[in-house]
N, C-alpha and C positions, 0 to 999 in steps of 0.2 A: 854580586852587585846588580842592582836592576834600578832601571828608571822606569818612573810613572808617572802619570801627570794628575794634578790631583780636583784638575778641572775636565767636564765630560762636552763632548760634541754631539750635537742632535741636529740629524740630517730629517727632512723633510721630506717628501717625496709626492708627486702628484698618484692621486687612485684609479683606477680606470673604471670603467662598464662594461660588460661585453653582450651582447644580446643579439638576439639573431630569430628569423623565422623559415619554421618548413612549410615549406607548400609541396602540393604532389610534382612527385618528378623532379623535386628540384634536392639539391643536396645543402647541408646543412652550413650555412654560412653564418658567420660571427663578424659582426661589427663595434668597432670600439669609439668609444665617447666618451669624454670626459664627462663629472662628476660637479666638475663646476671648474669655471672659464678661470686658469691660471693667471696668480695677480702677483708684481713685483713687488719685494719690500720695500718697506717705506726707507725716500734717502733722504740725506742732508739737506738737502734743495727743499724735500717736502716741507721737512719740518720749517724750513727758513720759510716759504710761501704761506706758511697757516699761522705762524708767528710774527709776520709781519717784518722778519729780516733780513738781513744778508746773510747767504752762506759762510761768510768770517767769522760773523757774529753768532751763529747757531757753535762753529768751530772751537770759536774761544770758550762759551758757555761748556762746552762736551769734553772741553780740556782742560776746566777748572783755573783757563787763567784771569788774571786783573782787568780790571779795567772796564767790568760790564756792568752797568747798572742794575741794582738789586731787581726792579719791573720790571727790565730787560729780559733776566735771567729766570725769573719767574714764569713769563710769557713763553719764552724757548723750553722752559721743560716741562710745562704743560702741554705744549706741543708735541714732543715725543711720550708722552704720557698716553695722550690720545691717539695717535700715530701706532703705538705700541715698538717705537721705533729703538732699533738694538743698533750699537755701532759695530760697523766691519773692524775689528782692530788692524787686521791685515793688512787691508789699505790704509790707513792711518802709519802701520809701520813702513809703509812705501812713504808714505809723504815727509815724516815726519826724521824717517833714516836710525828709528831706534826702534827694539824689539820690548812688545808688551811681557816678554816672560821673564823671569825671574829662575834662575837655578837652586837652590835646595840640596845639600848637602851635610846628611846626615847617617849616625848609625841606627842601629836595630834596637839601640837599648827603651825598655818598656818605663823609664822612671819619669817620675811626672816633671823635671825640668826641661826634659830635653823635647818630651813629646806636648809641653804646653809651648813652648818657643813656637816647633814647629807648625801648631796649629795658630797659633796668632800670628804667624809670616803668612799662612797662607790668605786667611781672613784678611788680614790687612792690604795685600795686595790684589785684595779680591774687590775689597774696597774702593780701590784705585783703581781699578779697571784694566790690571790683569792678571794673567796666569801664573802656574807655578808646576813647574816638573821636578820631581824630587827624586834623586839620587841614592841608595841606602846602601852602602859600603859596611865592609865588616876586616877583620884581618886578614890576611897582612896586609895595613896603611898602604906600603909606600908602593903597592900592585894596586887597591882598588880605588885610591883617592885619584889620581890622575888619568885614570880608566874613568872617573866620575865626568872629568875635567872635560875631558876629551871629549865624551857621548853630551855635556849639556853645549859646548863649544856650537855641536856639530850641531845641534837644536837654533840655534842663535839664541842664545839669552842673553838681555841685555847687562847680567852680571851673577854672580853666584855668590851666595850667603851659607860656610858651613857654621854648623854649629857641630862645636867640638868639645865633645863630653872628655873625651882622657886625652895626656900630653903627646901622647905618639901619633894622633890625629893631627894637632896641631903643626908637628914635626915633620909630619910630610905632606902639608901641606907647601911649607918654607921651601920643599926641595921643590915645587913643581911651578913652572913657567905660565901662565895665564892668560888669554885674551884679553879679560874683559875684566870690570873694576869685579873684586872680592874682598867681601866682610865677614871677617873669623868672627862669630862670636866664642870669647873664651875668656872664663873670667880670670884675672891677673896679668892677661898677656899683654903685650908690648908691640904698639904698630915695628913692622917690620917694610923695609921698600918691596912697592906690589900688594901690600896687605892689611889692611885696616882693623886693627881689632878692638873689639866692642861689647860690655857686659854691662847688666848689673855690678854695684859696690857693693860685692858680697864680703869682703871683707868688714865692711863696716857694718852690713847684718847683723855678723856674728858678734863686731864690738857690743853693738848695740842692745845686741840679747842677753850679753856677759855683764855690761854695766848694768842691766834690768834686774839681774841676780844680784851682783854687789850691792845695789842701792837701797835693796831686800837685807840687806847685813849678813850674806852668804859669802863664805868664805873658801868654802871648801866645794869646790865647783866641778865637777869632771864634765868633759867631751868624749862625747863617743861620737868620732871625727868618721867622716867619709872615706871612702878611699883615695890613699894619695898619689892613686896614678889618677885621681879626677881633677879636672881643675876648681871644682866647686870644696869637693876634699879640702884642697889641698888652702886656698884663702881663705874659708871658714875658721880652720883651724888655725891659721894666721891669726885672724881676729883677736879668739879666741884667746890665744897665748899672748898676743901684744895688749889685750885688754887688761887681761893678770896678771902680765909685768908690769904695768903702770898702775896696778895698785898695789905693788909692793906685793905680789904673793909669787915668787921664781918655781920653775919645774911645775908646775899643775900638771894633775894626773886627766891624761887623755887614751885614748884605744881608738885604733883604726879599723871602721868596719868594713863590710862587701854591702854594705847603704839596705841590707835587708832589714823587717822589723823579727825576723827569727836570732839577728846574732844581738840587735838590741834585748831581746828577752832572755837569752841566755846570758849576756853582759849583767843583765836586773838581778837576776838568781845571784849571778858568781857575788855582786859588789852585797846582796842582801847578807852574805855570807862572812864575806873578806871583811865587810866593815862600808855603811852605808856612808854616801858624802851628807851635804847639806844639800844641796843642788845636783840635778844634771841638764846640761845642755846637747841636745841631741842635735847631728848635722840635716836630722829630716823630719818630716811631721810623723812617717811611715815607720823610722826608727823609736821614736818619742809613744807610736802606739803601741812595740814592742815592750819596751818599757814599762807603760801602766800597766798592761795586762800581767808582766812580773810580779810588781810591786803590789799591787790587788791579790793579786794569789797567794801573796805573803802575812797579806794581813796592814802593811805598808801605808797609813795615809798619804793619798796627795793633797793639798802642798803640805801638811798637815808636819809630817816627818819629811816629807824632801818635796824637793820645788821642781818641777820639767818643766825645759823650752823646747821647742823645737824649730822646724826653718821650711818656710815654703807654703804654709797657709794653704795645705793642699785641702779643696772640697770636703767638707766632711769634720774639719779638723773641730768645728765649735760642738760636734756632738761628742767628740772624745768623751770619756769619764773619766777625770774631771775636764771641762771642753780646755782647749790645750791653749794659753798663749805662743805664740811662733811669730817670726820674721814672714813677711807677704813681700811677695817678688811679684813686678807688673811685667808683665810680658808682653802685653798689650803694646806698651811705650817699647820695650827694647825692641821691636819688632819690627815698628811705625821708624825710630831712628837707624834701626839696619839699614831696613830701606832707602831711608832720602842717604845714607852715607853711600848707597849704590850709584847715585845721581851725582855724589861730589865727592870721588875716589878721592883728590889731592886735599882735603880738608881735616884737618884736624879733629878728632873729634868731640877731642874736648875743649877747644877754644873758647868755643863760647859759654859751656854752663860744665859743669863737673860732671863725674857719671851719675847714670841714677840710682838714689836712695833708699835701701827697702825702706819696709814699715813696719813697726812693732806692736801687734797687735797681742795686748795684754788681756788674759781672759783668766779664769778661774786653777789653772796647774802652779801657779806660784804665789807664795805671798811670805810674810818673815820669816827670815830664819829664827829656829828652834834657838832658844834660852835654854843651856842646859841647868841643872840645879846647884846650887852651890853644896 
């Protein structure tokens, strides 16, 4: 387990000169002088004095709160503009009695949901003007999750967001006692007291990409589901099967991967073999390009003879061969609503609007299902 901060400090330093003269007899002395006469950064006062305001007023504008008129607000960050003026957080977290950092708690695993979350938490609270020290724990949970807890604790963060790829993450997190507000993201879970948990409706993704295939007159559908010690695994596949039961099709054939595109292409070979579906629904775009390159190899048109979705709308996905329709997860928004759920631990966080929605972005790997001959 190591912490790291995923924001750098640059220290400044004044330069010297040293010069000196010999004369006869005399020994070699060295004098120093500065380089140019040391000047202090620009403060709050400044900016207020060049913008024509009061120190509250520069305050309120630098703290994004109400109540400043738009010219107002315009004049004041002009002023720091030209000032080049950077705010102390430091002192800000004196005054203000909360800490600009944010905890980060996460594994090592390399797939693109968990390593896009983490980079849109960071970005996002960079945006807001502050830090982020991140945690990266590995097994066994219930030794380095509260070893996590403990080292950001001991940082003062003003709260800790893990993001929890598989169920034994989440599980010990439940065991461990916390300072400060935390937000699990994990998708299916269940606020628990002390713990606010927060996803994408990935469940309804995968409804969403399954009715995309029925509506195609695909009947015969298979998942090649994620793993189900993930939580992403495990609601996709949910989907999935509550989508197929509600159109009257019971037991649908699914297979549970290790989320690789190696066990998707050996999956493409076996089903080319065993008996091709109509459709497959993969639980990743990464799996979904194991897949084609099977079904290519075989001779297989896509959507031609079978239809692919897949889930995650990872970079790249529109150049697939055929470019891939998939489910798009905004990580952006989950990232931006972690956060304010950092600021209002006791809120519900679904009160006010439902979770958020992927998005089905339909592209060229599906289209009817095959009419066989009579």
């Amino acid at each position: 387990m190591s912490i790291r901060s995923l924001r750098t400090k640059v220290v400044y330093g004044s330069r010297t000169k040293r010069t000196g003269q010999q004369g006869a007899g005399e020994r070699n002395v060295a004098s120093v002088t500065p380089s140019t006469t040391p000047r202090r950064p620009p403060s709050m006062r400044d900016v207020a004095r060049l913008a024509g305001v009061s120190y509250q007023t520069v305050s309120r504008v630098l703290n994004d709160m109400p109540d400043v008129a738009p010219t107002t607000r315009a004049k004041v960050l002009a002023a720091t503009d030209q000032l080049s003026y950077r705010r102390n957080l430091n002192a800000r977290n004196l005054v203000t009695n909360r800490s600009a950092t944010i905890g980060i708690v996460t594994d090592d695993s390399p797939r693109l949901g968990p390593v896009s979350t983490l980079m849109a938490l960071e970005k996002v609270a960079r945006q807001q003007g502050r830090t982020c020290a991140v945690a990266t724990i590995a097994e066994p949970y219930t030794e380095t999750v509260p070893h996590a807890f403990l080292g950001l604790e001991e940082l003062g963060v003003h709260g800790i967001v893990v993001i929890a790829t598989v169920v034994s993450v989440a599980e010990a997190v439940r065991t461990c006692r916390v300072r400060v507000p935390l937000v699990l993201i994990a998708a299916g879970e269940e606020r628990v007291p002390g713990v606010v948990a927060y996803a994408e409706n990935q469940e309804l993704g995968a409804r969403i990409a399954t009715q995309h295939l029925l509506r195609l007159g695909h009947t015969d559908i298979v998942h090649v589901a994620g793993s189900q010690d993930w939580f992403d695994g495990r609601v996709r596949l949910r989907g999935f099967h509550g989508e197929m039961t509600d159109a009257g099709i019971s037991d649908p054939r699914w297979y549970e991967s290790n989320w690789t595109p190696k066990f998707a292409y050996d999956l493409g070979n076996r089903l080319a073999v065993e008996g091709l579906p109509s459709a497959i629904f993969a639980a990743s775009d990464h799996m979904a390009l194991g897949l084609l390159r099977a079904l290519a190899e075989r001779g297989i048109r896509v959507p031609t003879d079978v239809s692919v979705v897949g889930y995650d709308d990872a970079e790249g996905s529109d150049f697939f061969y055929p470019p891939l329709t998939t489910v798009r997860q905004d990580f952006a928004w989950l990232a931006t609503r972690s956060l304010e759920l950092l600021d209002q631990p006791m809120r519900n966080p679904f009160e006010d609007e439902p979770p958020i929605a992927p998005i089905l972005r339909v592209r060229q790997s599906t289209g009817p299902a095959r009419v066989e001959p009579l």
